[in-house]
N, C-alpha and C positions, 0 to 999 in steps of 0.2 A: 531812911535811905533805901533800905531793901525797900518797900512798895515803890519808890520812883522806880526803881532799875525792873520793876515788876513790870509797872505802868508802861514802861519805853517799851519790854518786849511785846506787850500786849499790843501796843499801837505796831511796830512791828510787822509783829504778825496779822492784823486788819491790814496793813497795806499792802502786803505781800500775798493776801487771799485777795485784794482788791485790781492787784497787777495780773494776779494771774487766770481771775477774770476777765479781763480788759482783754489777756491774750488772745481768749477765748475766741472773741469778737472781734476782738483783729484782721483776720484773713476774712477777703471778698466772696469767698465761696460759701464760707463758714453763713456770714452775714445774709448770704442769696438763700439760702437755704433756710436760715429763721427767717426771713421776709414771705416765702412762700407759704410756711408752718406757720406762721401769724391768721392765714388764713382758713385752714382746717388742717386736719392730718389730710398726711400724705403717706402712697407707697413711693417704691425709690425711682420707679418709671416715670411714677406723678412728677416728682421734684427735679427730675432730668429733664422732662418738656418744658416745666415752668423757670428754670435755672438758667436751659440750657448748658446745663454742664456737663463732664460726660460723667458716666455710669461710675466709671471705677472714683471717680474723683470726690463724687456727691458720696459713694459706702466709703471712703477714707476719712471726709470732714463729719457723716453721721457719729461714725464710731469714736471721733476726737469729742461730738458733742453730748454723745450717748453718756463716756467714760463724764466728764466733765458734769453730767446732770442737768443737763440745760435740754435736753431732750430723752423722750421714753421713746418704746415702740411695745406697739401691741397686736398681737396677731388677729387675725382678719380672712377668715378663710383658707387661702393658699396664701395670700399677700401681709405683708408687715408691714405696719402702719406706724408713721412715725408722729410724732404730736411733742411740740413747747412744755415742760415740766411744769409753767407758772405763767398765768395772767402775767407776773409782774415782769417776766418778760419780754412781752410784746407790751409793756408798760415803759419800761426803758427803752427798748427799740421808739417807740412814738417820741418817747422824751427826748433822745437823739433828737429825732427830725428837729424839734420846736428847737432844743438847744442851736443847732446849725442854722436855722432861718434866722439866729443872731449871731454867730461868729463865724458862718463859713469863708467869708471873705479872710478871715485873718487865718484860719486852718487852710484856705487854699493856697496862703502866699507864706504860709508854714517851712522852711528847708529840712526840719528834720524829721517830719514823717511824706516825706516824696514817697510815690510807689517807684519801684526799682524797672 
């Protein structure tokens, strides 16, 4: 009995570290910002033209992605270079894509994740 009740919180807590990854990824700017870092590092000027977002907005979602570990940065002269923490990042990001090129029809007509 005790290892089921073990077992539950274990799973538990996989999906609760699984959710609140997900969060991560959640927000479109969050998302523009690893799209671009898919590509090479970036400074935050870099990611501002490529984003188009503005300044303050790209240092508020780094520092969400920073804390979170889904991105490093590393100094660069005068500039701070930001860079994906894993391949397998921008390994999910891809898998994204492929997964959507078969369900996006049904994620589009979706009602409970609408953008607000």
């Amino acid at each position: 009995m005790d290892q089921i009740v073990a077992d539950r919180n274990t799973g538990a807590t996989a999906i609760e570290r699984r959710a609140k990854l997900f969060r991560g990824f959640a927000d479109p700017s969050r998302l523009a910002i690893l799209d671009a870092l898919c590509e090479a590092p970036l400074a935050v000027h870099e990611i501002v033209t490529r984003t188009e977002l503005s300044q303050p907005n790209v240092s508020n979602h780094l520092r969400c992605l920073l804390d979170c570990g889904l991105v490093a940065s590393d100094r660069d002269g005068r500039f701070i270079r930001y860079r994906i923490t894993s391949a397998r990042i921008t390994d999910l990001l891809n898998d994204v894509d492929a997964l959507l090129d078969l369900v996006a029809e049904g994620v589009a007509a979706c009602d409970n994740y609408r953008e607000a």
